[in-house]
N, C-alpha and C positions, 0 to 999 in steps of 0.2 A: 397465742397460736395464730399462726398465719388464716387468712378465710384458706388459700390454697392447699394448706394440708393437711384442714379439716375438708374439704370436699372431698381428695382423696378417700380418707376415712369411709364415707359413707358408699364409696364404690366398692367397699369392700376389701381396699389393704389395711393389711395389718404388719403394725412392726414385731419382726421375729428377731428375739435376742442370738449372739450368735453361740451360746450358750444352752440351746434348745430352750426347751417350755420348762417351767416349774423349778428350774434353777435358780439360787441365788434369792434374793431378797424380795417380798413382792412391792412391785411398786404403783403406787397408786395412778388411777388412769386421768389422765393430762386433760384429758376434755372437761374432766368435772372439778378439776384444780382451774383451770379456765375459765369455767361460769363460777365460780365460785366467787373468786378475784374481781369477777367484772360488777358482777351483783353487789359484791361488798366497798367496791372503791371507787370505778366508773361508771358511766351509763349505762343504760343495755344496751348489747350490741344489737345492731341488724338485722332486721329476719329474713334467714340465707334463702336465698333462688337457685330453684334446681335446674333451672336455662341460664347460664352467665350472659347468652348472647343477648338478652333483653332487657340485662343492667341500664344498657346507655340511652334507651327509650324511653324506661318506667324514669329513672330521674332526670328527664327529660320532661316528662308530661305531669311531675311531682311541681317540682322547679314552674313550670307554668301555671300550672292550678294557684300554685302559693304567690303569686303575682312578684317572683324572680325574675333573671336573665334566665334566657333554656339552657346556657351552661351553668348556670348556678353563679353563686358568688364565690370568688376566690379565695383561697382557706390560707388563712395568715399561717407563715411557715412558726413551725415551735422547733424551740432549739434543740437540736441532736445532732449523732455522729453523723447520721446520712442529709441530716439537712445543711453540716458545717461543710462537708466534701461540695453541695449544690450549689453554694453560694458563693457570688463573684464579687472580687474587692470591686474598689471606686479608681476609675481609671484616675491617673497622676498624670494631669496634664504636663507637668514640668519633665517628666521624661519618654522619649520616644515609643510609640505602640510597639515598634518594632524594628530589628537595630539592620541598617543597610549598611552595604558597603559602600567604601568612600568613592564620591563618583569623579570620572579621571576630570582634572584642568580644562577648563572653557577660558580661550584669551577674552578678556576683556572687549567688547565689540564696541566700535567706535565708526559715529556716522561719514559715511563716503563722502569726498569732495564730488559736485557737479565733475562729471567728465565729459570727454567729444567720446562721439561714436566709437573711432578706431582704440582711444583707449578702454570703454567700454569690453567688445570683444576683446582685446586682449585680457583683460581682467577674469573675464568668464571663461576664457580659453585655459590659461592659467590653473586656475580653480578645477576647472574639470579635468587636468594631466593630474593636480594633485591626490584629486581622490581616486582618480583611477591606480596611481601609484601608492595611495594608502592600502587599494583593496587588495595588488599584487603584493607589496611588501605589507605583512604582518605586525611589521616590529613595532615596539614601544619608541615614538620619538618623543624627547621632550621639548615643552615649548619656550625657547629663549626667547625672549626682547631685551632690551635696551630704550630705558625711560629716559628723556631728558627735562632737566627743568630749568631752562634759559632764563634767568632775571636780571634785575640791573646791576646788583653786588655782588652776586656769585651765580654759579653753574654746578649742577647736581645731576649726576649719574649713574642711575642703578640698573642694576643687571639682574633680571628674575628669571627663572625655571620653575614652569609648573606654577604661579604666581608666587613663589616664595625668593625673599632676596639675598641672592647669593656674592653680589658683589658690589660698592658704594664709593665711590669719588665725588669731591668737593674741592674747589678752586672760587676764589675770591678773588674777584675783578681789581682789587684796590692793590694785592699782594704781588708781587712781582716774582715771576716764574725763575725759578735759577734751576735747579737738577735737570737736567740733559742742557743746560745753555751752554755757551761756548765765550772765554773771554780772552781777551789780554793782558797779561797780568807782568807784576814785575816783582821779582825775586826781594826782598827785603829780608833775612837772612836763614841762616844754617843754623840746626842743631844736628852736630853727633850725637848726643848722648841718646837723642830719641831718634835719628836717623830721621830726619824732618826739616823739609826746609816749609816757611811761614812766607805766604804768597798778598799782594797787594793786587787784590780785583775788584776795587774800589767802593768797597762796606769795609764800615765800621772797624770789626772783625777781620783780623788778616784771614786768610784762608789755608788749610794743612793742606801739607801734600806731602805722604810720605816717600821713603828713597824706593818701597816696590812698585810705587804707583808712576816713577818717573822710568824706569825700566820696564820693556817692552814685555808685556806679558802672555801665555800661553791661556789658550781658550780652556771656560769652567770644564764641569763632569757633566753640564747640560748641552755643549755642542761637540758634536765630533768635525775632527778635523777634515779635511779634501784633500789631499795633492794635486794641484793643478801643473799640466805642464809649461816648460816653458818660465818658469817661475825663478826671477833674478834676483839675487840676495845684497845689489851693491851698497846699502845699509849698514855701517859696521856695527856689531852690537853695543849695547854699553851696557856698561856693570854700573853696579854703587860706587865704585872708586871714582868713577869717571862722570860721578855727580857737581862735586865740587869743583872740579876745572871746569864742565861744560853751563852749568848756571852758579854762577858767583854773587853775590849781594848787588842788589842793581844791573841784572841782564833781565830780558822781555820773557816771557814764557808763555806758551798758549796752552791752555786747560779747559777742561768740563767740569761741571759741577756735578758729584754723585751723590751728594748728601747734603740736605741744604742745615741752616745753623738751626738747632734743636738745643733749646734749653739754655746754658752758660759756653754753651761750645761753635764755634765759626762752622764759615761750611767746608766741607772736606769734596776737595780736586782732584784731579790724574792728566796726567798726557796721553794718556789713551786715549782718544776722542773714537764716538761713534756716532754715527747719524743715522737716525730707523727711518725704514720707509717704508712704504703697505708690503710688499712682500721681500725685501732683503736689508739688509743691514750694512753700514758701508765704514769700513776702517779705514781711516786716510792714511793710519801712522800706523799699519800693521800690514804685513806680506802673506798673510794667514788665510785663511778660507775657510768656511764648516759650515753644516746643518744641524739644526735644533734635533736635538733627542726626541721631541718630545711628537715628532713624525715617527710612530711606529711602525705603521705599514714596510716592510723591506723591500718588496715591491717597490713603490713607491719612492723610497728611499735610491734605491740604484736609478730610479728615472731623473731625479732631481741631483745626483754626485753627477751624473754624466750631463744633463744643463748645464751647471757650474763648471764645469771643465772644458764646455765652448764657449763660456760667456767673455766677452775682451772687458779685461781689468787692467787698469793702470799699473805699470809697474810701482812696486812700492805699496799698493793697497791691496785690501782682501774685504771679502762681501761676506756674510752669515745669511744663509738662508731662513727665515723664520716660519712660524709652524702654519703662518696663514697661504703659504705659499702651496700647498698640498694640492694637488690636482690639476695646476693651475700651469698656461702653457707657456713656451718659453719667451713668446712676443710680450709677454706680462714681465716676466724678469728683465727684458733688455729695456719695455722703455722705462721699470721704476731704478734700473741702474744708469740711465741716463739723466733722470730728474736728479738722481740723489750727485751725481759727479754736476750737474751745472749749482747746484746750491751747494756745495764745497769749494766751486770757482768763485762762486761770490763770497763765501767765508773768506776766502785768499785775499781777496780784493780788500776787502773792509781790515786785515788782519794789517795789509800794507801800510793804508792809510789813515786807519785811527791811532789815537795815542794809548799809551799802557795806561791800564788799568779803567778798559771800558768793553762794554760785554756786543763781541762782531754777531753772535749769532744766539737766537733767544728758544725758546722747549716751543713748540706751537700750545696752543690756550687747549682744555681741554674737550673741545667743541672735534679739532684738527685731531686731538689723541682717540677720541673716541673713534675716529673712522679709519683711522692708522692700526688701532690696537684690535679692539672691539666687533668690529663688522668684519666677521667669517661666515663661512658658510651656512653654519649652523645656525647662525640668528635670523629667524626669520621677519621680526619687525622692529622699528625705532620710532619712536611715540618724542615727538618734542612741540613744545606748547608754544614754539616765539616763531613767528613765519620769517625775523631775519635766519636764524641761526636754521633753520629749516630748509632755506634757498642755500643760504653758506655750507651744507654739509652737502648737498646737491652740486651743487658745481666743484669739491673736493672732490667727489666721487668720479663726476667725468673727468678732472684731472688726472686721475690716478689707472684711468679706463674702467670704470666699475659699475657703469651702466647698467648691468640687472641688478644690482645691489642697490642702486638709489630709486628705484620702485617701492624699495621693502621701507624708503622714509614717512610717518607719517605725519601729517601738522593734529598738532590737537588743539581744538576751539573752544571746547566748553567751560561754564563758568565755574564748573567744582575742578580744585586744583588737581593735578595730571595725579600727583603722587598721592593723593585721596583717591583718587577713581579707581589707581591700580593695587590699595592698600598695602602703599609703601611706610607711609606715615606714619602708622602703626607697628610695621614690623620695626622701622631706625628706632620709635621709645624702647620697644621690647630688648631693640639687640645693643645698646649701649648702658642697659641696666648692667649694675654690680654682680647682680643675681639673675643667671638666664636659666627658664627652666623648661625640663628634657621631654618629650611627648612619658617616655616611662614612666612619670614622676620624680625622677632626679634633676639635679640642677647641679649648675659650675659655678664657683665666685672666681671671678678675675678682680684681681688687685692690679693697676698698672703703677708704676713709677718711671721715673728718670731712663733709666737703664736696665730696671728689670720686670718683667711680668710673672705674677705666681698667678695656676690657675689651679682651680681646688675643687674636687670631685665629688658630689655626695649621692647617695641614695633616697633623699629626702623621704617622702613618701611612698614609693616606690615598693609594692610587697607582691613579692615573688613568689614561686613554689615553693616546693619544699627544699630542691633542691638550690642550694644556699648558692654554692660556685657560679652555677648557669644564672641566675641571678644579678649580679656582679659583674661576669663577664658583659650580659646582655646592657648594665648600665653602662659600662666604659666605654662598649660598643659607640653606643649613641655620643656619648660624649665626647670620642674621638673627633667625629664626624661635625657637629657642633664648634667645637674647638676649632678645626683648620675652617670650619665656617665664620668665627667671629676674627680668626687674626689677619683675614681677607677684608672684613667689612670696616674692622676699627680700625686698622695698617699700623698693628704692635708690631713692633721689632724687637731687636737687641736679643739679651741674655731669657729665656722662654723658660719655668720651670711647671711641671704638669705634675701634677700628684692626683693620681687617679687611686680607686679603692682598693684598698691589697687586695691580691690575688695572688692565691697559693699554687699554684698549677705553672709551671715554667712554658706550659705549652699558650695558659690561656693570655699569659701575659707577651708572649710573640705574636700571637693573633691581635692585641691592640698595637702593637708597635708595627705592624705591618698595616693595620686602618689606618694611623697615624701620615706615616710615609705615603700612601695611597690617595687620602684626601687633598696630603701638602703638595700632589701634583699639579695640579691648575691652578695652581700658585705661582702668580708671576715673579716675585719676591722669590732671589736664591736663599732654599735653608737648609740647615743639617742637621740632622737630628740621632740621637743617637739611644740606644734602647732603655729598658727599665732599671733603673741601677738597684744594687742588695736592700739600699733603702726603699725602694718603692715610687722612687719618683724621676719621672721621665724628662731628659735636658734635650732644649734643643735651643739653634739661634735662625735669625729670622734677620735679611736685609731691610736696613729702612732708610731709605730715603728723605724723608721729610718727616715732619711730625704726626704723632697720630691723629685720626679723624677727632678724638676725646680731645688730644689738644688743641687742637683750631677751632671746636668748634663751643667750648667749654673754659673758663675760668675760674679759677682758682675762689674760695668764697670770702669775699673781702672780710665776713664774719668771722668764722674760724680761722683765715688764712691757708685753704685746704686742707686741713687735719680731718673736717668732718666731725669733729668732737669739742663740746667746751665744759668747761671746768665745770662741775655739779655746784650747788648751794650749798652744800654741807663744807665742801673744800674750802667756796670764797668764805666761809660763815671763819674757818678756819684761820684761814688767811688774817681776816682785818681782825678778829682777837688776839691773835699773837702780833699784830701791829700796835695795836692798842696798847699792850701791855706792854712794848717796848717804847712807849711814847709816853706812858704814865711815871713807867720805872726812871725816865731821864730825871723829869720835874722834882724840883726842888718841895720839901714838906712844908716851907711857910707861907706857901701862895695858898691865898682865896678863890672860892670860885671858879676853879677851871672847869670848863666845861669843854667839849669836844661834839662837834656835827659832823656823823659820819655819813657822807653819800652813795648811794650805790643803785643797783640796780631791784625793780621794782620785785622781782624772786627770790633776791637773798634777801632784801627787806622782808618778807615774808619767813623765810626760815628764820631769820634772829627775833621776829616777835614773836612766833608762836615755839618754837621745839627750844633754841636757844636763850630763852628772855633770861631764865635765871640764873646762866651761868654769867652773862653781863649785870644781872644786878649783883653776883658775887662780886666781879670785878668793883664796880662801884664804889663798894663797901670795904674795899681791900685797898683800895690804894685812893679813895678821897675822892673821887671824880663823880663828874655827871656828864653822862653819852646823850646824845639826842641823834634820831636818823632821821634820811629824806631819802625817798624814792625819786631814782631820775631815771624815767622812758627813755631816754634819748641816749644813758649812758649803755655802754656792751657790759656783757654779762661779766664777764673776769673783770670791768676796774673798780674801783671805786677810790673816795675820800675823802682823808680826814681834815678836820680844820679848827682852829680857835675860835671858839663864838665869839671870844671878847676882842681878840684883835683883826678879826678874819684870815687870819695865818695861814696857808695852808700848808701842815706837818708832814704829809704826805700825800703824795699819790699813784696810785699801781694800777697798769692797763693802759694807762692813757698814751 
């Protein structure tokens, strides 16, 4: 019993059953079952004080007398319910006290060059408009840059948001740029059957060109057309008929390259030529005109139909407005329409004067494409580590009039490599794995080939609610997103097949096919993609140009020969006894001594001496012979071979 409700007790309460008095069973009184207990099992207790207030004094002045601390010593806990509630684990350094949320993106900070005064204030001027217009505008921006990494064999440019990398190019100084170059080429012959005539632009390789790519074609579903007035059609059209009279076997032809040679295949051409320039696109051999879809504002859109429709175009040519062109004023489109008409007079020139099958006009390197493609508004920095290629994108820039733009360049100096500092390095190992996987816990296999890519959807570890659907849905979510993120950074093309996790909901499976289409917007690459078929898996194709980043920058493994697999030990172990035995079976029965030195590699040597030993000493013993093996390090796993000791023959040999 509590000391508290025996004090009570002695003030005089009594417990009153609600039963009245004298009812029911009598039960014996609690105080003397109390001392009862204590005298026969524990100490005695305490002898109680009828002032509680003078407890914390008298073992106060006990505690001293006994030559203790005046709080006494501290009374080791004994284990019970109320003392397991008291007691606190052992903090786990390994996981967080406590879980914050994730704090927004900080750009990478990187030391200022010395400046002069005036650019000084402009700097701080700058700075202080910007955060005044942080504190007015609310909104979430995100933070783009554009990394460069200038070296002497190639050039590497990636594109982050938020430091995560959303976009990857690579060019090699030794390889020679063909997709957007311009050649002269000469007709070497026709096929009907594939409507194809085979072009001579001085590779290897003749080059395709099919009968739609030589007729004049109508702009994608990505640009819409302009009607400009004034506009003269004295062009006559041509058809496919009027292929084979107008280029015959041995006439000149001038072409672009749209797709350079990939794998066993040449590169694929058009007589469409287009020439891009920082804000418009220039058709020499087209009467057309349009703006990118991809300028949504309408607004906006009727300001820039009505530019193009004063702008003076050559007869016979048409211009594409492109999406960097937005906001921007029309002294900007007249003088990038005048650079791009004097660099098509010099095409003309070099077109007169060289001979067929030699290239008049080349792609610019991608140093030139980065500030052509790349530098929009929204980028706010460009980080490049080589001080030429850092002046050379600087004087492109006032070329082009882009003078606030080439402020946002910066040189980087330091001695940890650029794409370490902004943990790029990291992200390209993670994102050209076979296996990429999902913040949820799911993850995607991509398998690439030749001509087709399967990508493959799991849930890995990933455990959900209860509810199973939402689950599912919430993985494909992500994986969608992931997905148009990896066929950006790796540049797959061709034939795309997605097999994402069933889902039984027809609603939930238009909600990924609508993520899909969504992500694959800021995709330069034209694709089509088309929804989730009865089987569950989603088709799409994807424009490619060149080879993927995997194949330029990866080889096939001289070991396997790209398969990624070799033969197990049990196989080869297989292999060379049924060789054996067809090499025993030939020999005649009245020879002596045959013996046989089997070579191989130091693994299967090991399987045939220990797990196989005695199905070869059956052989032995079955057909007269004696085997002897040698390990050779230096041979591959699949060959090995056989040989006559006595003559040094060799009977055979597989792999080699």
């Amino acid at each position: 019993m509590s000391e508290k409700n025996f004090g009570r007790r002695r003030r005089g309460l009594r417990f009153r059953p609600s039963g009245g008095l004298g009812q029911g069973p009598h039960k014996p009184d609690r105080e003397a079952t109390q001392a009862r207990a204590e005298s026969t099992s524990q100490p005695a207790a305490r002898e109680r004080l009828f002032e509680r207030r003078h407890v914390g004094e008298i073992e106060r002045a006990e505690n001293i007398a006994a030559g203790l601390p005046p709080e006494g010593v501290p009374a080791e806990p004994t284990p019970g319910r109320d003392d397991e509630k008291r007691k606190f684990r052992e903090p786990n350094l390994q996981t967080p006290a406590e879980v914050q949320e994730e704090k927004p993106y900080e750009p990478v900070t990187m030391p200022e060059q010395p400046k002069g005064i005036v650019e000084t204030i402009k700097f701080a001027a700058t700075n202080l408009v910007k955060r005044v217009q942080r504190l007015i505008r609310k909104e979430k921006k995100i933070s783009k840059e554009v990394i460069i990494n200038a070296e002497t064999l190639e050039t590497r440019v990636a594109v982050i948001e938020d430091g995560k990398l959303e976009e990857f190019n690579i060019e090699r100084t030794t390889e020679e740029r063909l997709v957007g170059s311009i050649f002269k080429g000469k007709v070497r012959n026709l096929e009907d059957g594939l409507k194809a005539a085979f072009v001579d632009i001085g590779f290897e390789k003749n080059a395709f060109l099919h009968y739609w790519d030589i007729v004049p074609s109508n702009f994608d579903s990505g640009v819409e057309i302009v009607e400009r007035p004034n506009r003269r059609r004295d062009r006559p059209r041509i058809t496919q008929r009027d292929i084979p009279r107008l280029y015959s076997p041995g006439a000149d032809i001038i072409v672009q390259v749209t797709k350079g040679p990939i794998g066993t295949k040449g590169p694929r051409i058009t007589t469409n030529l287009v020439l891009p320039g920082r804000y418009l696109v220039l058709l020499p051999n087209s009467d057309q005109s349009g703006i990118s879809r991809k300028i949504e504002n309408q607004p906006e859109r009727q300001r820039l139909k009505k530019i193009l429709r004063e702008l003076t175009i050559p007869d016979g040519m048409g211009v594409i407005m492109r999406t960097a062109g937005e906001g921007q004023q029309m002294r900007y489109f007249v003088r990038d329409l005048a650079l791009l008409l004097d660099e098509w007079e010099g095409i003309q020139q070099r077109i007169k004067t060289q001979s067929p099958a030699t290239c008049v006009f080349q792609e610019p390197d991608l140093i030139e494409r980065t500030v052509r493609d790349f530098l929009t508004e929204d980028v706010d920095r460009i980080v490049v580590d080589n001080q030429k290629a850092c002046d050379r994108m600087r004087e492109i820039m006032l070329k082009v009039k882009a003078r606030r733009s080439s402020a946002k360049v910066k040189l980087y100096a330091d001695a940890q490599p650029v794409f370490d500092r902004f943990n790029i390095t990291k992200q390209l190992e993670n994102a050209f794995a076979r296996q990429v996987h999902l913040k949820s816990g799911g993850y995607i296999v991509i398998d690439e080939t030749e001509a087709l890519v399967a990508i493959d959807v799991n849930t890995g570890r990933h455990k959900g609610g209860r509810d199973q659907e939402s689950t599912i849905l919430k993985v494909n979510q992500e994986a969608a997103d992931e997905i148009c993120r990896q066929l950006r950074l790796r540049n797959m093309g061709g034939l795309i097949v997605l097999d994402f996790i069933d889902m039984k909901s027809r609603r939930d499976q238009q909600n990924v096919y609508q993520r899909v289409k969504e992500g694959l917007r800021r995709d330069k690459a034209k694709t089509h993609i088309l929804p989730i078929s009865q089987l569950g898996l989603m088709e799409m194709t994807r424009q490619r140009h060149t080879e993927s980043v995997r194949a330029a920058v990866y080889d096939d493994c001289p070991y396997c020969q790209g398969r990624a697999k070799v033969k197990s030990a049990l196989t080869m172990s297989v292999e060379i006894q049924r060789k054996l035995q067809e090499i025993l079976k030939k020999r005649s029965r009245d020879e002596s001594d045959f013996q046989l030195r089997i070579v191989v590699h130091p693994t299967v040597l090991e399987r045939l001496r220990t797990e196989d030993e005695k199905h070869l000493i059956e052989m032995e013993k079955r057909y007269f012979g004696k085997l002897s093996f040698r390990a050779d390090p230096g041979m591959h796993a699949e060959q090995f071979k056989i040989q006559n000791v006595t003559t040094n023959e060799e009977l055979a040999s597989v792999g080699s």
